[in-house]
Legacy VTK file of the C-alpha trace (Angstrom):
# vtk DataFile Version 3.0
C-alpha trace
ASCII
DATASET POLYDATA
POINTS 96 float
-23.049 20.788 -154.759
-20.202 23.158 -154.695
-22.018 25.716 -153.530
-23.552 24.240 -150.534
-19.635 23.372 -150.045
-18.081 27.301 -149.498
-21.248 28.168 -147.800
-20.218 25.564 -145.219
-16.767 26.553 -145.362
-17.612 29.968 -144.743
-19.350 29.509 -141.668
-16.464 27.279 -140.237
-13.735 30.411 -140.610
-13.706 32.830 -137.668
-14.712 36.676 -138.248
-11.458 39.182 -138.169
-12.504 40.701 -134.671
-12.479 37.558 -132.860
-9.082 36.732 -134.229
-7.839 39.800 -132.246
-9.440 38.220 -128.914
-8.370 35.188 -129.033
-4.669 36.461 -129.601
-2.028 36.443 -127.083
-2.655 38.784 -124.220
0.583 41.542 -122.867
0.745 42.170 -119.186
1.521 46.131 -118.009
2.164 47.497 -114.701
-0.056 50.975 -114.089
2.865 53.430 -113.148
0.786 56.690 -113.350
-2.660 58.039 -113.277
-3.061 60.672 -115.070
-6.975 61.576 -115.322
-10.675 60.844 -115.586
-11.995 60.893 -119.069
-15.533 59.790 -120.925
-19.049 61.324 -120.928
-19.583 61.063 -116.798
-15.949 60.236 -115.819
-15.925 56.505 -115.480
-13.064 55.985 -117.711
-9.612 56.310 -115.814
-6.709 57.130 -118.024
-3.559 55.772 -117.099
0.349 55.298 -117.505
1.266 51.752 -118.093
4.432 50.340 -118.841
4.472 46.876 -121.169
6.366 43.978 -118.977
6.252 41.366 -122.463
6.003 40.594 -125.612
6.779 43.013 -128.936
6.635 46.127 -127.066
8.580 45.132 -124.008
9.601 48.006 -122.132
7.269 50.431 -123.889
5.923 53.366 -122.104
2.334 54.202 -122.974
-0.865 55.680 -122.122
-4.425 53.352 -122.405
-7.780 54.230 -120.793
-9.186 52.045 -118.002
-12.542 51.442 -116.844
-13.132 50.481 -113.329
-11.546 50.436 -110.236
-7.446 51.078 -110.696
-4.606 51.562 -108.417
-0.240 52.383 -109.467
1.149 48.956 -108.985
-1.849 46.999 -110.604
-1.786 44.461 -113.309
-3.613 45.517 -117.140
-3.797 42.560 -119.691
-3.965 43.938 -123.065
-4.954 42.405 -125.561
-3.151 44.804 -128.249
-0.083 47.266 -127.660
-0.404 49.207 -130.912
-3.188 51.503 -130.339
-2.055 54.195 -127.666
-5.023 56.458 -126.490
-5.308 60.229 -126.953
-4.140 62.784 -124.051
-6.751 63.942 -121.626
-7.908 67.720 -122.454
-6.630 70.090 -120.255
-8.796 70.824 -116.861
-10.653 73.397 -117.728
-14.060 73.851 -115.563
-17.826 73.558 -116.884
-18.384 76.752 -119.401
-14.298 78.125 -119.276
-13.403 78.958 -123.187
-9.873 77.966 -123.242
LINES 1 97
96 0 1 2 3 4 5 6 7 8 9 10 11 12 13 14 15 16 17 18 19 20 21 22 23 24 25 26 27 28 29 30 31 32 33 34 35 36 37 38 39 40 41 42 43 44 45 46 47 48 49 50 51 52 53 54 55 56 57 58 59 60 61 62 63 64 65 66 67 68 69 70 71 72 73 74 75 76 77 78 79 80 81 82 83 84 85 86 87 88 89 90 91 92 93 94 95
């Protein structure tokens, strides 16, 4: 009987990824773009400044896919994780 009891139990408590989604979401202003990145250039890496919560005022770079313009609106869903700076522009097969 107790078993059959934490088996349900288990299956009632959400997994640790989806506590992340459902958390609250920050809203940041694109200031700057600053490059393409990812394996065919689809990902757009820009400069986005946090407008609230923890990090309010914080500066900080995040990769975007789609279409983005300076002046739009980013939800994040997280403000710890900054993304890496895009490698220099060097052209197809220049050893730098």
């Amino acid at each position: 009987m107790a078993k059959e009891q934490k088996k349900q139990e288990s299956k009632q408590k959400a997994s640790k990824g989806s506590d992340k989604l459902l958390g609250e979401v920050v809203p940041a202003t694109v200031q700057e773009l600053l490059g393409r990145t990812g394996f065919r250039g689809e990902i757009t890496q820009v400069k986005c400044m946090v407008e609230k919560g923890r990090d309010e005022g914080r500066s900080m770079r995040r990769n975007v896919r789609g279409a983005v313009r300076i002046g739009d609106v980013l939800m994040l869903r997280e403000t710890e994780i900054e993304a890496r700076r895009v490698k220099s522009k060097a052209t197809k097969g220049a050893y730098t």
